[in-house]
Z-matrix of the N, CA and C atoms (Angstrom, degrees):
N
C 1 1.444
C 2 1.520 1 109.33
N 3 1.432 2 112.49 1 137.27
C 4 1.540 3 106.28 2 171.31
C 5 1.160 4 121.50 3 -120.76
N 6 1.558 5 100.29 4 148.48
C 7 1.373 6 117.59 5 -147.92
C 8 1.078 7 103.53 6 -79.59
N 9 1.256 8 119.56 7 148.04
C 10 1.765 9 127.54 8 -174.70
C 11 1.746 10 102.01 9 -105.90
N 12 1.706 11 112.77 10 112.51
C 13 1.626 12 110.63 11 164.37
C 14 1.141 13 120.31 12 -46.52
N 15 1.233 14 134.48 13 113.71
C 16 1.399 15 137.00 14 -155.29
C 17 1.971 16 89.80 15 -89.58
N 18 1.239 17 99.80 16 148.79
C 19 1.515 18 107.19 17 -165.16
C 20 2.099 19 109.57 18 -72.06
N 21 0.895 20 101.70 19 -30.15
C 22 1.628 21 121.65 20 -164.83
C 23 2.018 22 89.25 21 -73.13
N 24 1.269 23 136.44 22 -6.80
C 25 1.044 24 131.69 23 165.11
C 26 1.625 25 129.36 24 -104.37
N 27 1.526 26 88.39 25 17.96
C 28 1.764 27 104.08 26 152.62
C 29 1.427 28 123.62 27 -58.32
N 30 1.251 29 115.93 28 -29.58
C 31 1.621 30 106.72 29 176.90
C 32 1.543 31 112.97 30 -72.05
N 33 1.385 32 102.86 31 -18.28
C 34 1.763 33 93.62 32 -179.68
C 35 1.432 34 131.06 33 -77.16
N 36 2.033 35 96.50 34 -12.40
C 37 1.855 36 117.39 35 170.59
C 38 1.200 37 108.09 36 -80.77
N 39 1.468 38 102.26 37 -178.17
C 40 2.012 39 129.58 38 -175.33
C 41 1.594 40 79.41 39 -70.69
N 42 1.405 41 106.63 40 148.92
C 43 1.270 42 133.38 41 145.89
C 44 1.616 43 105.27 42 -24.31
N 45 1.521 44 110.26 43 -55.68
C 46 2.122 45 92.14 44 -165.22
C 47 1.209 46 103.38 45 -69.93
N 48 1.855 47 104.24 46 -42.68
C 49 2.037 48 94.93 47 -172.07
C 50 1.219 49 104.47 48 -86.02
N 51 1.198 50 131.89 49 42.22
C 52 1.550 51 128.13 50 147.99
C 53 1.630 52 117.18 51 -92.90
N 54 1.630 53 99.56 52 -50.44
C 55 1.689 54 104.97 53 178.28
C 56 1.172 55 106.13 54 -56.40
N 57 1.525 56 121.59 55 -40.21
C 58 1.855 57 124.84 56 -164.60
C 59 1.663 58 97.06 57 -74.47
N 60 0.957 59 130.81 58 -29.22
C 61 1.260 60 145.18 59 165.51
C 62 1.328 61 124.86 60 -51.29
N 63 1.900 62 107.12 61 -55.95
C 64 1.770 63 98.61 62 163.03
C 65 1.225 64 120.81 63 -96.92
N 66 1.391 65 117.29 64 0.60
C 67 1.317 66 117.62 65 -170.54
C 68 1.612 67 117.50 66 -84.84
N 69 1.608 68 96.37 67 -23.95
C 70 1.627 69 121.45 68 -171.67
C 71 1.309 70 114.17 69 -121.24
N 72 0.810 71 115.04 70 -55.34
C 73 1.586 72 125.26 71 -155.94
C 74 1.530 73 125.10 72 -97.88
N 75 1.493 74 112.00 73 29.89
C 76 1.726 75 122.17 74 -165.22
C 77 1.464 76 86.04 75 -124.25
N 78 1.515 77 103.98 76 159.05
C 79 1.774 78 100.67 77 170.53
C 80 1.949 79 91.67 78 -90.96
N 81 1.359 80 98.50 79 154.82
C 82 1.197 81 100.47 80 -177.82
C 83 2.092 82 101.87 81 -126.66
N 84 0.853 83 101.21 82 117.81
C 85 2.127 84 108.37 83 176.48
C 86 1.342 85 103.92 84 -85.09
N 87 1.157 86 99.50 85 115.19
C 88 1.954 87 107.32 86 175.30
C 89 1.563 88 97.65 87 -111.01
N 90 1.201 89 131.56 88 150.88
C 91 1.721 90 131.53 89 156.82
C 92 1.962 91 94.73 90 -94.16
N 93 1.429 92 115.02 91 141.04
C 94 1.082 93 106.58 92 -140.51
C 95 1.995 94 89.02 93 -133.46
N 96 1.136 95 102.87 94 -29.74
C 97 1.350 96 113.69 95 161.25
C 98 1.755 97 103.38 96 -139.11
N 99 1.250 98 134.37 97 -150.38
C 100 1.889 99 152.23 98 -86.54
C 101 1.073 100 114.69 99 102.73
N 102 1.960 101 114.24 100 84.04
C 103 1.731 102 83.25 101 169.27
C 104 1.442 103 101.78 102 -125.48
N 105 1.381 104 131.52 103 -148.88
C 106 1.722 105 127.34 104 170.34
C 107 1.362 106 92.63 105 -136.77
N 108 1.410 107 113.81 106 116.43
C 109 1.730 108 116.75 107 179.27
C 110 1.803 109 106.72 108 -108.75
N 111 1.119 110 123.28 109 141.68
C 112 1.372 111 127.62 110 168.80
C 113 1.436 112 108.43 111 -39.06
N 114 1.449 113 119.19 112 114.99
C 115 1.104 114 110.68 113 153.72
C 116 2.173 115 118.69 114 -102.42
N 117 1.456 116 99.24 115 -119.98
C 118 1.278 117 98.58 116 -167.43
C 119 1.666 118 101.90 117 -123.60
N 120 1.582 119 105.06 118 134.86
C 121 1.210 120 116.98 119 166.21
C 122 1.721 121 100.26 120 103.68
N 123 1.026 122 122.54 121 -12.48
C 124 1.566 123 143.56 122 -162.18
C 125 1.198 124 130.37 123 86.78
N 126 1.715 125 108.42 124 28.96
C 127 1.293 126 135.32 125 -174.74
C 128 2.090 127 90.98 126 -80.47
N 129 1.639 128 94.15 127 165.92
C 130 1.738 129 106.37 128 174.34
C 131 1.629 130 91.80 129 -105.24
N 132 1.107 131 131.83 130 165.69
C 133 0.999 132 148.40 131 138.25
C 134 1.762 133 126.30 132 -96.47
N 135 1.494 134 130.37 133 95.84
C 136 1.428 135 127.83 134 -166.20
C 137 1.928 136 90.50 135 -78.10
N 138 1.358 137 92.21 136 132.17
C 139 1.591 138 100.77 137 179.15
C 140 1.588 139 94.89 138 -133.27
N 141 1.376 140 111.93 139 150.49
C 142 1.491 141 119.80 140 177.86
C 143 1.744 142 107.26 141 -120.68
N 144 1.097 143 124.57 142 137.28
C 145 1.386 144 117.21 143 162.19
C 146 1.551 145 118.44 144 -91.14
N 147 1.025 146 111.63 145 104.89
C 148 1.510 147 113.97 146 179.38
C 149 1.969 148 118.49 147 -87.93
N 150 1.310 149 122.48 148 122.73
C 151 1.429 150 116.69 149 -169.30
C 152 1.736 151 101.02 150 -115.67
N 153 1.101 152 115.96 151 159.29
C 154 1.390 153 125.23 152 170.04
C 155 1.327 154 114.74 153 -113.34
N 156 1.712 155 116.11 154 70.98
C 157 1.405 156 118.89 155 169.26
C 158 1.486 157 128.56 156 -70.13
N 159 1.211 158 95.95 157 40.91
C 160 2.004 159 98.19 158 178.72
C 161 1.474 160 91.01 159 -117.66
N 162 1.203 161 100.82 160 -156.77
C 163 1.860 162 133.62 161 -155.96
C 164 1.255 163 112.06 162 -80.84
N 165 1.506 164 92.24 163 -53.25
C 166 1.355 165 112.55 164 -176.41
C 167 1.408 166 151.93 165 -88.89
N 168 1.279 167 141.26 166 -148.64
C 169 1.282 168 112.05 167 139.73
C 170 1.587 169 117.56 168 -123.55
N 171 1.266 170 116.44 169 134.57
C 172 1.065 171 134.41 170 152.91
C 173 1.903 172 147.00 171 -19.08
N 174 1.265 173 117.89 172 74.27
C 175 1.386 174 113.84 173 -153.72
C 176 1.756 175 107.06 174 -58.57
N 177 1.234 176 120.02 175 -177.81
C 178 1.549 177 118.26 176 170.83
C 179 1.323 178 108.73 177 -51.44
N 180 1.580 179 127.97 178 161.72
C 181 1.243 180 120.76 179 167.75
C 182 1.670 181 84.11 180 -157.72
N 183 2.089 182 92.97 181 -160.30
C 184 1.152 183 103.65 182 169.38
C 185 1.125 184 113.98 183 -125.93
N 186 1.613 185 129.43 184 -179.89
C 187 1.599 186 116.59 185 175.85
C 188 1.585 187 83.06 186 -141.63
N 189 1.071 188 115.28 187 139.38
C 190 1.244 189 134.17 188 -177.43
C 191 1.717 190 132.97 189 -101.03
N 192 0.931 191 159.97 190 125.38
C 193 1.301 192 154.19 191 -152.15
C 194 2.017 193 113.14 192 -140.89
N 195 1.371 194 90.22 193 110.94
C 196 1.403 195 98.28 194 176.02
C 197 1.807 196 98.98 195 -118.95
N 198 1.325 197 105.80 196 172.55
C 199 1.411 198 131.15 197 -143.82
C 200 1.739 199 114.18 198 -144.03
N 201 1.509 200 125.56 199 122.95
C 202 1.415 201 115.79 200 -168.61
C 203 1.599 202 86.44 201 -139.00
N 204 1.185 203 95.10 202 135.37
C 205 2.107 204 106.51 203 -168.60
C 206 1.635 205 82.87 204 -129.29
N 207 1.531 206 105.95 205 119.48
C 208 1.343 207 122.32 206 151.07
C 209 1.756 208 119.36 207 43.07
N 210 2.008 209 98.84 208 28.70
C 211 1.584 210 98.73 209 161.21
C 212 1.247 211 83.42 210 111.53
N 213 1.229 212 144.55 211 -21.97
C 214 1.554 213 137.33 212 178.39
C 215 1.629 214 118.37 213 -54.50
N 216 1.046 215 113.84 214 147.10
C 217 1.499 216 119.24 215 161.97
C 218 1.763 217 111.64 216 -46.95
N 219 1.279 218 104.84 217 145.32
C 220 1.711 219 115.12 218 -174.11
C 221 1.417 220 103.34 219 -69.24
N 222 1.073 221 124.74 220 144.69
C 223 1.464 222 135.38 221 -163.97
C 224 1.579 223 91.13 222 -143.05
N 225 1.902 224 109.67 223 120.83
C 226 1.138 225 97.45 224 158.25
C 227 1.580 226 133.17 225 -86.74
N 228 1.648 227 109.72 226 159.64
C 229 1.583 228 91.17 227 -155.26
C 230 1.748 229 97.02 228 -138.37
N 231 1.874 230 118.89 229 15.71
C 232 1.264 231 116.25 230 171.19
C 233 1.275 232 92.28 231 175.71
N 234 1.305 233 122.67 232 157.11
C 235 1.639 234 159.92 233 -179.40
C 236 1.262 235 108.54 234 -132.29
N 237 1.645 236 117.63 235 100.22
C 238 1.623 237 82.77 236 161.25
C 239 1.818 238 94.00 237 -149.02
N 240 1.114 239 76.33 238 151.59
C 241 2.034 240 90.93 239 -178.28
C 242 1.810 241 122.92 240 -53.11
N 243 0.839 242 85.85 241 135.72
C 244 1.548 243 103.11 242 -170.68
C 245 1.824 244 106.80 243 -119.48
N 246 1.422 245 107.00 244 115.54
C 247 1.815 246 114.83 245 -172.09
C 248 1.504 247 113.09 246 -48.76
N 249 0.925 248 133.24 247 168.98
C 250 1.763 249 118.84 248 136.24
C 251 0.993 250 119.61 249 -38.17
N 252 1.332 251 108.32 250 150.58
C 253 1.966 252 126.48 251 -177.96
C 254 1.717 253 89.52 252 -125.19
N 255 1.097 254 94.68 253 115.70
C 256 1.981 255 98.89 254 146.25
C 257 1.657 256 114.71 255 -67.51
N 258 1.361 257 94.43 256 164.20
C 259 1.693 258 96.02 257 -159.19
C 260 2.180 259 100.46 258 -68.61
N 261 1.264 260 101.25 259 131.00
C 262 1.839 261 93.62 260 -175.98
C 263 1.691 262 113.03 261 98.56
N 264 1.427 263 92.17 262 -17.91
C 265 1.933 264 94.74 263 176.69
C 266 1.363 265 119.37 264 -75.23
N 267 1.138 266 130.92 265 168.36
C 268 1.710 267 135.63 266 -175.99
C 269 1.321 268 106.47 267 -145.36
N 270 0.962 269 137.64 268 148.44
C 271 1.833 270 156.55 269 146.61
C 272 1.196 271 124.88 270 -108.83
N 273 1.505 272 113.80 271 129.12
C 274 1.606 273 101.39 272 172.45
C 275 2.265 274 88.73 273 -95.30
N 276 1.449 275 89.87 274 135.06
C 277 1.431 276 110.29 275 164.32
C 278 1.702 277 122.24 276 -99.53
N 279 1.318 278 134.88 277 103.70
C 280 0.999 279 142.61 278 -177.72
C 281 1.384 280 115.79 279 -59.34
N 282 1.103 281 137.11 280 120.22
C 283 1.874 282 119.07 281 -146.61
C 284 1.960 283 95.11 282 -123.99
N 285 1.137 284 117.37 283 -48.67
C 286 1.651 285 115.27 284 -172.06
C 287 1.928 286 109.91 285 179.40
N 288 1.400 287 102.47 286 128.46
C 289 1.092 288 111.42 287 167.83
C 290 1.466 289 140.44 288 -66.13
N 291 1.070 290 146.57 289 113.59
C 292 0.996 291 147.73 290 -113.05
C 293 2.023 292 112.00 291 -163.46
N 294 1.317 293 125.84 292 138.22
C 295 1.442 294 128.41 293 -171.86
C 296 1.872 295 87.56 294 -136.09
N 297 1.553 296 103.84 295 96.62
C 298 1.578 297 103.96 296 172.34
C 299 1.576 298 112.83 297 -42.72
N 300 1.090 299 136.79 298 -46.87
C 301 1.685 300 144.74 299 -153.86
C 302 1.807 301 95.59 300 -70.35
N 303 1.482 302 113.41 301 -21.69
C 304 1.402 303 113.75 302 -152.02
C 305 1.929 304 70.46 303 -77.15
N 306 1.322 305 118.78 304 -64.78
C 307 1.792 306 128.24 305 -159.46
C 308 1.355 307 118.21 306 -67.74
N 309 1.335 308 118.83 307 -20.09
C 310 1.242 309 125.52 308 165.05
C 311 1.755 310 150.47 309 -171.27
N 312 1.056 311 108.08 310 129.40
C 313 1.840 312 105.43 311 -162.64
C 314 1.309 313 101.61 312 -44.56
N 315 1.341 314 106.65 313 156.62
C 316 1.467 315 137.93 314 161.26
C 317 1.144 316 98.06 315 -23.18
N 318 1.436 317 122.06 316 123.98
C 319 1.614 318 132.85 317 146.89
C 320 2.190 319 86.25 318 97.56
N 321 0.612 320 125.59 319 45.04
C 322 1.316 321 126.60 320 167.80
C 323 1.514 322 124.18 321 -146.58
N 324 1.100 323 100.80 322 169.92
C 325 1.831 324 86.19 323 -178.55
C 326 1.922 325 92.28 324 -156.39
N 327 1.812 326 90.67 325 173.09
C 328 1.706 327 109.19 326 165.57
C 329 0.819 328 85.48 327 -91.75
N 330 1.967 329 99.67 328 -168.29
C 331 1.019 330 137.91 329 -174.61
C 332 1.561 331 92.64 330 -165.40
N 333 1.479 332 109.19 331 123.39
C 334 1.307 333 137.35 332 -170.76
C 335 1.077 334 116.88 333 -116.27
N 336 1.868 335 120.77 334 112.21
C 337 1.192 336 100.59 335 -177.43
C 338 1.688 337 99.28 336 -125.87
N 339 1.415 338 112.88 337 137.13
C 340 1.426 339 112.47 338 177.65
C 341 1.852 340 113.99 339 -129.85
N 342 1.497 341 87.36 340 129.01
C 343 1.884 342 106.46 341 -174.60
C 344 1.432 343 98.15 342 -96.98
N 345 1.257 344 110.16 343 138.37
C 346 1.500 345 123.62 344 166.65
C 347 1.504 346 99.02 345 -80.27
N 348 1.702 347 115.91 346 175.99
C 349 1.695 348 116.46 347 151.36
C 350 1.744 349 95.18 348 45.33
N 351 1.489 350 124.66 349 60.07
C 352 1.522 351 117.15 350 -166.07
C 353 1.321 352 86.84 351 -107.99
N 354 1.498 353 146.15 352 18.47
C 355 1.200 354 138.83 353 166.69
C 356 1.282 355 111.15 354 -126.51
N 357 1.366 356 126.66 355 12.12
C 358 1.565 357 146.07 356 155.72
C 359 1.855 358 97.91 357 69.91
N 360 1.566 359 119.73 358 54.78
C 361 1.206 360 131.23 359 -143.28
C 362 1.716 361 92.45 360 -101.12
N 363 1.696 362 92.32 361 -37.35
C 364 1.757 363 103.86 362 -165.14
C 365 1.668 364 100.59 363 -104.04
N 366 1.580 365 126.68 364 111.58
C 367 1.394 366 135.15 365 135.96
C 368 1.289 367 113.23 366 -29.84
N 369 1.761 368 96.99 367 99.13
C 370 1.690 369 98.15 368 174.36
C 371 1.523 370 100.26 369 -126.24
N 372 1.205 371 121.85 370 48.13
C 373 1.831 372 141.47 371 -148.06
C 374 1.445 373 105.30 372 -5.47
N 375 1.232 374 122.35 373 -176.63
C 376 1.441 375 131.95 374 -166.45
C 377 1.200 376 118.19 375 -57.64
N 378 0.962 377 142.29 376 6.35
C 379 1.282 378 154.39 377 -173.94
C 380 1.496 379 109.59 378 -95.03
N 381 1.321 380 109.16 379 -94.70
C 382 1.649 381 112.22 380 165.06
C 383 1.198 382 137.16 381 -72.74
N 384 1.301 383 115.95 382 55.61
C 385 1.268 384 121.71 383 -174.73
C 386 1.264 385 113.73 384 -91.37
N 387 1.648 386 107.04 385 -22.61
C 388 1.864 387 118.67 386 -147.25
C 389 1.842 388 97.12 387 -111.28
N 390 1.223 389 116.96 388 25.20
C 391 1.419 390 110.52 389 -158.80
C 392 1.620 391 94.93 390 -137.00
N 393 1.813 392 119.59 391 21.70
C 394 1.023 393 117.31 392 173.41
C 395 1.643 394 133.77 393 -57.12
N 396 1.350 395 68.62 394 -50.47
C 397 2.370 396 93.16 395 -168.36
C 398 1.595 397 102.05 396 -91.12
N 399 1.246 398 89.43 397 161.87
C 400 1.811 399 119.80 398 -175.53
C 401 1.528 400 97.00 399 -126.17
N 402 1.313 401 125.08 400 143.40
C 403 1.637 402 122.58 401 157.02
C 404 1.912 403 84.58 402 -111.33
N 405 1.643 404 85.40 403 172.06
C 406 1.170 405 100.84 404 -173.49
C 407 1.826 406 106.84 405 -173.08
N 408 1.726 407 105.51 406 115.13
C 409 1.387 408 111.57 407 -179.22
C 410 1.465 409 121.14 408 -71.31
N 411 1.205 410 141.42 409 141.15
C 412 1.537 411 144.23 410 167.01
C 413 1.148 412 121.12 411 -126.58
N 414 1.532 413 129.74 412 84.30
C 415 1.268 414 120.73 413 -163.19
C 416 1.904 415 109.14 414 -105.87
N 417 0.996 416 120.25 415 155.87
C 418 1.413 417 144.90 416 159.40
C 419 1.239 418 124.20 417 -54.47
């Protein structure tokens, strides 16, 4: 098996192969869509697509899902594990079931925000660190 240079040991290179290092060569976790798919009973299912637009590949992680009802503070509302991504791969992650009418009256909506790598599991060096989460509106 070969070993993958883990990105977080850029400080120990030259100045150039450090930048080429975070600039290129880290796996990077984007959430790439947010959508609400039919689930069961006439429940939504919130699913996230998570992609690995870096170099590398991507170890297991988590992607995380918080929740904003009608101006409220984000409330998280699921954790759930997400496999390795080879570098260019995507997953849709199934995050929590959900009945909009239960969170908010007519003419209102959330605001959904979901982070990939939400336990900072995957070295994507200083660079892509800040390009985890997606928000995403759902209104009534």
């Amino acid at each position: 098996m070969r070993k993958i240079w883990p990105c977080k040991t850029a400080a120990k290179l030259s100045i150039v192969a450090s930048i080429a290092l975070l600039l290129g060569g880290c796996a990077d976790l984007v959430v790439v869509g947010v959508d609400d798919v039919p689930f069961t009973g006439g429940l939504l299912m919130m699913r996230a697509t998570v992609k690995n637009d870096g170099l590398r590949q991507a170890p297991a992680s988590s992607t995380k899902l918080e929740v904003s009802a009608a101006g409220a503070p984000f409330t998280q509302r699921a954790v759930m594990p997400t496999p390795p991504l080879a570098r260019g791969q995507q997953v849709d992650v199934q995050l929590w079931p959900f009945h909009l009418s239960g969170l908010v009256a007519v003419g209102q909506c959330i605001e959904a925000r979901v982070c990939a790598d939400s336990a900072d599991a995957v070295s994507e060096g200083w660079v892509w660190e800040g390009n985890n989460c997606k928000t995403k509106q759902f209104c009534r």
